[in-house]
TORMI-20196 format. One line per field, with one value per atom (N, C-alpha, C, O, CB): residue number from 0; residue in three letters; x, y, z. Coordinates in steps of 0.02 Angstrom, whole numbers, always signed. Glycine has a CB too. Layout:
num	c(NUM, ...)
residuo	c(ALA, ...)
X	c(X, ...)
Y	c(Y, ...)
Z	c(Z, ...)
***
This chain:
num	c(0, 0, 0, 0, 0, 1, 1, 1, 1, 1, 2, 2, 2, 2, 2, 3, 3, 3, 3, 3, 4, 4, 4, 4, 4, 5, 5, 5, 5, 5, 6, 6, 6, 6, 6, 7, 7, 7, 7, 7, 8, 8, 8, 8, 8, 9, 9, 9, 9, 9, 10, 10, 10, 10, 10, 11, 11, 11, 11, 11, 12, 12, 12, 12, 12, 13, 13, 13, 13, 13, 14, 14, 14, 14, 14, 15, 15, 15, 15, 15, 16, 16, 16, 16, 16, 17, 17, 17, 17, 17, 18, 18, 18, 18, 18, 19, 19, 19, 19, 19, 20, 20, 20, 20, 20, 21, 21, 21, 21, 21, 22, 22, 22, 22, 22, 23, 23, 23, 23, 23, 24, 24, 24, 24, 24, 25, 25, 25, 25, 25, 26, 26, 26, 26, 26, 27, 27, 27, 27, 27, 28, 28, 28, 28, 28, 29, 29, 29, 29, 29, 30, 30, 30, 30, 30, 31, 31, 31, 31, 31, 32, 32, 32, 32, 32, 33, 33, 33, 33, 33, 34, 34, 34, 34, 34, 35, 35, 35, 35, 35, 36, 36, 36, 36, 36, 37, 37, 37, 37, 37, 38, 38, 38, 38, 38, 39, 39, 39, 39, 39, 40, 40, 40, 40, 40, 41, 41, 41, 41, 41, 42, 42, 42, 42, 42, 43, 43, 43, 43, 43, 44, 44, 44, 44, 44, 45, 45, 45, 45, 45, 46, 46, 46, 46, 46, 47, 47, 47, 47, 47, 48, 48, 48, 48, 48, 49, 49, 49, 49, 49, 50, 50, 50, 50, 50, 51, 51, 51, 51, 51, 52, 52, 52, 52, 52, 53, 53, 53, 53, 53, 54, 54, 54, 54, 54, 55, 55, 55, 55, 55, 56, 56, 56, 56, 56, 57, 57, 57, 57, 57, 58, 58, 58, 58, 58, 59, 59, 59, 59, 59, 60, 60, 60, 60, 60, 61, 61, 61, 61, 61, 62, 62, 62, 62, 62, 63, 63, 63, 63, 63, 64, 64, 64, 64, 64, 65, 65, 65, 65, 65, 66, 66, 66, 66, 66, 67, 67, 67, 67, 67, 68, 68, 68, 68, 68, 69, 69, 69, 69, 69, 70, 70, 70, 70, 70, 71, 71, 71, 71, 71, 72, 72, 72, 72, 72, 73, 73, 73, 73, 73, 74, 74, 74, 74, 74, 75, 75, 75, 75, 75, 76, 76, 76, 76, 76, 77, 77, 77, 77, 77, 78, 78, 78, 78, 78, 79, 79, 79, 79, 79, 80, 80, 80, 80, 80, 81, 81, 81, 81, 81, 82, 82, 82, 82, 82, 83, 83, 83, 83, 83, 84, 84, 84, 84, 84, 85, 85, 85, 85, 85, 86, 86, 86, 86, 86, 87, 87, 87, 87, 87, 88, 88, 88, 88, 88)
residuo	c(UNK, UNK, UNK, UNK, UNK, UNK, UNK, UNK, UNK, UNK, UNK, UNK, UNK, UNK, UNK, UNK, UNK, UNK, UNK, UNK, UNK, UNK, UNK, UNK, UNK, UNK, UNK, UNK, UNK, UNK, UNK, UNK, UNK, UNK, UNK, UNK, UNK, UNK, UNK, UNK, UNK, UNK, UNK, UNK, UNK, UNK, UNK, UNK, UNK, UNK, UNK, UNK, UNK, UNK, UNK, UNK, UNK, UNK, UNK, UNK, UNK, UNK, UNK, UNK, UNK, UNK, UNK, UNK, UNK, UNK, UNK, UNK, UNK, UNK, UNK, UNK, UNK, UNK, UNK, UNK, UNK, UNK, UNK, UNK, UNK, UNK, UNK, UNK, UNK, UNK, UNK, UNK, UNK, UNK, UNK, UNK, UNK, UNK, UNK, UNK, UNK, UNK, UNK, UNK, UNK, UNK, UNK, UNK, UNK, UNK, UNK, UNK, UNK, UNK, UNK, UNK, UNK, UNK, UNK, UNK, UNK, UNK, UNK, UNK, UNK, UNK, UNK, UNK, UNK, UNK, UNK, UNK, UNK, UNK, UNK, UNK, UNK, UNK, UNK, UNK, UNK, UNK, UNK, UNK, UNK, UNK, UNK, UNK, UNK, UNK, UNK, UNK, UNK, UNK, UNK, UNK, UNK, UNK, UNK, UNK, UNK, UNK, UNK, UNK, UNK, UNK, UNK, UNK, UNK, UNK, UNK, UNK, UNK, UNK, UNK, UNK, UNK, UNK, UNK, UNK, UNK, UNK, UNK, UNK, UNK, UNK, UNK, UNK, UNK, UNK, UNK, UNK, UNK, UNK, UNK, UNK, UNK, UNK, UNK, UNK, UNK, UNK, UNK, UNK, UNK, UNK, UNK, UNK, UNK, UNK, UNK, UNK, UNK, UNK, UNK, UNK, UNK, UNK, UNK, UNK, UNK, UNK, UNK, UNK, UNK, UNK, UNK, UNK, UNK, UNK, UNK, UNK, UNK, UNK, UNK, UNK, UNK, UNK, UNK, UNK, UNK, UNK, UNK, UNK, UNK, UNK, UNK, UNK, UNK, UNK, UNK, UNK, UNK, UNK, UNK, UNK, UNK, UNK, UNK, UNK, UNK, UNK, UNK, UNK, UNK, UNK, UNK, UNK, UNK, UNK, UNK, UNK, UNK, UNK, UNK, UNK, UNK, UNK, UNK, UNK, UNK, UNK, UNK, UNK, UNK, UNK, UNK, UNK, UNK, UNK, UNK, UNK, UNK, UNK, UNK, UNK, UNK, UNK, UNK, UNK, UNK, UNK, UNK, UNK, UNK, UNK, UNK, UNK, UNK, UNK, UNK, UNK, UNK, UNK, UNK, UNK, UNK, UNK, UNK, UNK, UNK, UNK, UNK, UNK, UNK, UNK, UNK, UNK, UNK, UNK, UNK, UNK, UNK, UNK, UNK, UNK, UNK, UNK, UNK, UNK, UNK, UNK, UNK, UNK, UNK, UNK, UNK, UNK, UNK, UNK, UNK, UNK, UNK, UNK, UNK, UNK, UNK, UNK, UNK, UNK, UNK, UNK, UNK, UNK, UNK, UNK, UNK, UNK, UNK, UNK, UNK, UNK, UNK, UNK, UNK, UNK, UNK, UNK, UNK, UNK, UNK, UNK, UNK, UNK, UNK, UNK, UNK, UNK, UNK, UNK, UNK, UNK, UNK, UNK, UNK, UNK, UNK, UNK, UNK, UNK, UNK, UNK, UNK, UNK, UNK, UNK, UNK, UNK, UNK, UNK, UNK, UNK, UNK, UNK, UNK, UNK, UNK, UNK, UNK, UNK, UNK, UNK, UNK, UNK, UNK, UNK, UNK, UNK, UNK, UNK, UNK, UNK, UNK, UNK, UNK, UNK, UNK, UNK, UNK, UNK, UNK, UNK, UNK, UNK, UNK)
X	c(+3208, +3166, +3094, +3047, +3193, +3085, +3013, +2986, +2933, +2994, +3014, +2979, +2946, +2886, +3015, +3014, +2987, +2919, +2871, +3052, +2914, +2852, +2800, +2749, +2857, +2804, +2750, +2722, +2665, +2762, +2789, +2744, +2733, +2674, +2795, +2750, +2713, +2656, +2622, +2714, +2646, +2558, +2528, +2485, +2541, +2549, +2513, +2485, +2425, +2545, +2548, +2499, +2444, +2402, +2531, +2454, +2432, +2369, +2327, +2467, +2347, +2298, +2243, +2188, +2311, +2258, +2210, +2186, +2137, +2239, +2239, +2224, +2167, +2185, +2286, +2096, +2051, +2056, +2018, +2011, +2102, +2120, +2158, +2139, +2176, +2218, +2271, +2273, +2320, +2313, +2200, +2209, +2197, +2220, +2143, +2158, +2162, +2222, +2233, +2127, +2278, +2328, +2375, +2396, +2331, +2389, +2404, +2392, +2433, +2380, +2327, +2314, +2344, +2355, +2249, +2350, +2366, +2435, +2454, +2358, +2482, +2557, +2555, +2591, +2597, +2504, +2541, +2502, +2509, +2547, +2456, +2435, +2487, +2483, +2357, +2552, +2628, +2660, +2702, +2685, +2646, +2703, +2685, +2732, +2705, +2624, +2586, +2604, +2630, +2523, +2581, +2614, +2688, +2703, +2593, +2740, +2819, +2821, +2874, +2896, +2766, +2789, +2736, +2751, +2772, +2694, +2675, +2716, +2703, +2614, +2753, +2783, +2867, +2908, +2775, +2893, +2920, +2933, +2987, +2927, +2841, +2827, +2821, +2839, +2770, +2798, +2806, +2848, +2836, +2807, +2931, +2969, +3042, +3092, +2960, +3038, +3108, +3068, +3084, +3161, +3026, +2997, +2969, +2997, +2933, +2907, +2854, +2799, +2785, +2815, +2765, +2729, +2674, +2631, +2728, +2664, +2572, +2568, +2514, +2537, +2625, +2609, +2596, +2594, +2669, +2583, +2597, +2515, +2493, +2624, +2476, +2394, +2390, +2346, +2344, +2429, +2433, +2443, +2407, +2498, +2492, +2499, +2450, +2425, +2570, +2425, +2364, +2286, +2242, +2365, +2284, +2220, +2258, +2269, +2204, +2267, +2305, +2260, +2205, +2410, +2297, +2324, +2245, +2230, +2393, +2185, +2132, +2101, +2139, +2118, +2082, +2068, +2092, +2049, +2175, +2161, +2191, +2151, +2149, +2291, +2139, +2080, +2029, +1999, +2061, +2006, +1923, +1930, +1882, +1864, +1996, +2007, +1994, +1947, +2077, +2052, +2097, +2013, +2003, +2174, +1966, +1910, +1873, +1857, +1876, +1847, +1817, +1843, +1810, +1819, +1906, +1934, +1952, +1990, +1986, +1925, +1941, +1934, +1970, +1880, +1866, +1855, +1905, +1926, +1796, +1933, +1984, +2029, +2057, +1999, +2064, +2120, +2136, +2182, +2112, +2077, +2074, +2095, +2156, +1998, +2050, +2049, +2128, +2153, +1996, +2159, +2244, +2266, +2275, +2288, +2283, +2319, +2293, +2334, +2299, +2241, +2239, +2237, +2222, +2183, +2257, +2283, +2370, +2402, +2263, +2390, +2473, +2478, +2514, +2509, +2456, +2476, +2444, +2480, +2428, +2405, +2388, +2455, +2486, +2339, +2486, +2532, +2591, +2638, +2530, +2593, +2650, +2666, +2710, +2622, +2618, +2603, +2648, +2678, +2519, +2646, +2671, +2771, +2811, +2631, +2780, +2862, +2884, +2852, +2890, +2936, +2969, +3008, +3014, +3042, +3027, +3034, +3103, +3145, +3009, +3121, +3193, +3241, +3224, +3202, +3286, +3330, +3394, +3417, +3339, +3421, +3480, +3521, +3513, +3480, +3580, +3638, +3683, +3710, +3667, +3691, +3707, +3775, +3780, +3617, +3814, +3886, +3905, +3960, +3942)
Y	c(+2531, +2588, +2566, +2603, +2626, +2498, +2493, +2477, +2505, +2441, +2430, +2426, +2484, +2494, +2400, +2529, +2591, +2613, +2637, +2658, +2606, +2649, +2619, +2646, +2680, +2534, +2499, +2492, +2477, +2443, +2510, +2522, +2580, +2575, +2521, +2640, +2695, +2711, +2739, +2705, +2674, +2675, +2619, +2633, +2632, +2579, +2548, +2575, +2571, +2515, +2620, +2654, +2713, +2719, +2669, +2761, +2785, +2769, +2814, +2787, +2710, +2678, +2684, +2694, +2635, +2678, +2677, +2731, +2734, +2652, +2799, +2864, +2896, +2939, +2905, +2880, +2902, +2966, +2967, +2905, +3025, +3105, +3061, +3054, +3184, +3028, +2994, +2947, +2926, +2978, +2921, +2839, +2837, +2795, +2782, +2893, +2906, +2913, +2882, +2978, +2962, +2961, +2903, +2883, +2987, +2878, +2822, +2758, +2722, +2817, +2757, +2715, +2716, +2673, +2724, +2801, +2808, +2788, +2753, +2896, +2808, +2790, +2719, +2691, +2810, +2682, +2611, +2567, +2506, +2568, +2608, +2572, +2586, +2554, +2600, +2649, +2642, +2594, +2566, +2705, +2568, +2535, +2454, +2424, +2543, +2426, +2375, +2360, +2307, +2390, +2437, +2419, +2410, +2385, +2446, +2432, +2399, +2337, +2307, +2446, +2304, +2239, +2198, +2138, +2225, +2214, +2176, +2183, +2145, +2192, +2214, +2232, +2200, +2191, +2351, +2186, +2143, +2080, +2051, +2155, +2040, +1977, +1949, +1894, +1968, +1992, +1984, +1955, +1960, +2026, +2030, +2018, +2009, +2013, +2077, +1992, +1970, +1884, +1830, +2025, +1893, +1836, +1767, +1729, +1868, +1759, +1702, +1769, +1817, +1624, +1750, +1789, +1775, +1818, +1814, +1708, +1697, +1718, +1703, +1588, +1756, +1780, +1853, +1892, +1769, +1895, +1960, +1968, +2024, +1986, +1910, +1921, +1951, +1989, +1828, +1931, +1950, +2038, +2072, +1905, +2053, +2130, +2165, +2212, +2150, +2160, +2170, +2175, +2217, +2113, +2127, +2104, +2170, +2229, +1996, +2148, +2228, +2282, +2303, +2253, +2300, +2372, +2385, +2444, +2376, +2331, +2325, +2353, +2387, +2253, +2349, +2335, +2435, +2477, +2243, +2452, +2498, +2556, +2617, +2482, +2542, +2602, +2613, +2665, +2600, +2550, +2571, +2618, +2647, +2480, +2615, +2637, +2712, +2751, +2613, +2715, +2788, +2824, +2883, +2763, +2792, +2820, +2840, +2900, +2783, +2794, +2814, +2883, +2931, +2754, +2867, +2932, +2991, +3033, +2919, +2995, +3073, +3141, +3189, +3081, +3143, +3201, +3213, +3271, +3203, +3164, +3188, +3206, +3244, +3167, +3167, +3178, +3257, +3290, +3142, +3276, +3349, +3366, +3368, +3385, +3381, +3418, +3436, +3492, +3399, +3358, +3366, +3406, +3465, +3306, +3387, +3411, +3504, +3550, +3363, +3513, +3582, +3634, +3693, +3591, +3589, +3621, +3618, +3670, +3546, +3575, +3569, +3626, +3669, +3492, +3643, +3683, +3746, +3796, +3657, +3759, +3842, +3853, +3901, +3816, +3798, +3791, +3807, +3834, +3734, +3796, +3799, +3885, +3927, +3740, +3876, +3972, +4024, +4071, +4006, +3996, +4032, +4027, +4058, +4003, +3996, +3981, +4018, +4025, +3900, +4041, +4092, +4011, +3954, +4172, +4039, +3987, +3955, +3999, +4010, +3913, +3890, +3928, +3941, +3816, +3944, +3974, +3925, +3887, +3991, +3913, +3877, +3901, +3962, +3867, +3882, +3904, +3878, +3823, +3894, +3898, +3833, +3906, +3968, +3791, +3848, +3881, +3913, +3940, +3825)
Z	c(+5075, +5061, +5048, +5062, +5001, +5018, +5005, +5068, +5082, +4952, +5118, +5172, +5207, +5215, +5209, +5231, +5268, +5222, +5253, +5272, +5148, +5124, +5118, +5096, +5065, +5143, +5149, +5215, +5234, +5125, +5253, +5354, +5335, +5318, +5451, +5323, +5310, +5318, +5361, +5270, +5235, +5208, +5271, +5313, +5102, +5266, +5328, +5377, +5391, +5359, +5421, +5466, +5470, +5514, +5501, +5405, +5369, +5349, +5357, +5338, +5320, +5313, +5343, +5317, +5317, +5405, +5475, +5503, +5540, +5530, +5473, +5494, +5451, +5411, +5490, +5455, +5423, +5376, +5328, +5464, +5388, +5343, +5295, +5237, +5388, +5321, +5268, +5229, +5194, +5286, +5239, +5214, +5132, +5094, +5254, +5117, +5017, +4988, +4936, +4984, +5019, +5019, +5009, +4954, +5057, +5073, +5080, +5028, +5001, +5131, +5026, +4970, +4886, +4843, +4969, +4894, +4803, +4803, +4756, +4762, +4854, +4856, +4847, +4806, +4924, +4893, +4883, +4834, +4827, +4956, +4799, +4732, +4670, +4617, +4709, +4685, +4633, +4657, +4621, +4631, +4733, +4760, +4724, +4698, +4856, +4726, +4692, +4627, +4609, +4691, +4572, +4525, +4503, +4449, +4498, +4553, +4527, +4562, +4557, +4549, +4603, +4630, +4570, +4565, +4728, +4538, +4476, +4422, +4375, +4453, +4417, +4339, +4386, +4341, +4297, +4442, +4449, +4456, +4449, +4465, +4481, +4454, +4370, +4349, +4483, +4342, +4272, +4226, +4166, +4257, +4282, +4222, +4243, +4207, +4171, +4340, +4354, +4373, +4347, +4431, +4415, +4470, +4444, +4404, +4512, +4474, +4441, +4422, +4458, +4510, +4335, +4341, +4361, +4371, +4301, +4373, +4391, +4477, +4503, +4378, +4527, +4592, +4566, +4614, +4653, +4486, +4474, +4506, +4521, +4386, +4514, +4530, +4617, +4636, +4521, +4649, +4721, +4741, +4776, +4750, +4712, +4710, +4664, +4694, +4685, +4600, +4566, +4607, +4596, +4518, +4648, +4681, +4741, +4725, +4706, +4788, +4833, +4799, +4819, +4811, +4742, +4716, +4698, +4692, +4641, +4685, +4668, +4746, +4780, +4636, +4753, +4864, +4863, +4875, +4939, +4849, +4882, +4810, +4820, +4899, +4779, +4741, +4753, +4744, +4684, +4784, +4804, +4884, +4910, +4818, +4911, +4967, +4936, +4941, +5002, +4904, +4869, +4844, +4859, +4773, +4814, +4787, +4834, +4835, +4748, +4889, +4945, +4994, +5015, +4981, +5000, +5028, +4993, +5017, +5058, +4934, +4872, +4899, +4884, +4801, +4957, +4988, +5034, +5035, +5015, +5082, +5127, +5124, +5163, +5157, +5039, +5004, +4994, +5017, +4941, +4947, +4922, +4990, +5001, +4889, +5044, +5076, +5114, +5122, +5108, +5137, +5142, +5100, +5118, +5131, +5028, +4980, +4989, +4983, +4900, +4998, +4990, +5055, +5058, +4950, +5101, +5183, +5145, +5143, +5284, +5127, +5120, +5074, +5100, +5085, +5017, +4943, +4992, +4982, +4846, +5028, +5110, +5125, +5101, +5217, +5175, +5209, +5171, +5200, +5236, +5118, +5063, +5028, +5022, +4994, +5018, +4993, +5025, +4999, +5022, +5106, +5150, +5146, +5181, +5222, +5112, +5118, +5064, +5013, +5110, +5074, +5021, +4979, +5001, +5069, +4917, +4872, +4860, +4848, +4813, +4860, +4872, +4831, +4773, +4857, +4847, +4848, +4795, +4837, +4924, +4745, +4702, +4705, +4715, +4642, +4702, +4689, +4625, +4634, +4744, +4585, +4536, +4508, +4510, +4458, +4487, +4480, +4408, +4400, +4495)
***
């Protein structure tokens, strides 16, 4: 599962609308691979995913305008769906 969400963001990345996006997901994905060097791994590699996750904010910051602008085509798009339906027994 982490792979698929690391080619993901990867390709994602590159897609100039998606890449703020992209970035914020895989700056969570960064921090469970630092807080897994820490506290299963070696912690002095916890600097490699840290430094990343560093890189992938200035992305996530740079792209804030494109971000909004996704997020608030999706929550348009969303409006339009009648609301899920539960069934609970």
């Amino acid at each position: 599962m982490t792979g698929v969400v690391e080619a993901a963001g990867a390709v994602a990345l590159v897609i100039p609308r998606l890449a703020g996006l992209a970035a914020t997901v895989l700056i969570g994905l960064m921090a469970g691979a630092v807080l897994t060097q820490i506290l299963v791994l070696e912690p002095a590699w916890a600097l490699l995913p840290a430094a990343f996750a560093a890189v992938l904010a200035v992305i996530a910051w740079d792209r804030r305008a494109e971000s909004a602008q996704v997020l608030r085509a999706l929550r348009g798009a969303l409006r339009g769906l009648p609301p899920l339906m539960v069934s609970l027994p």
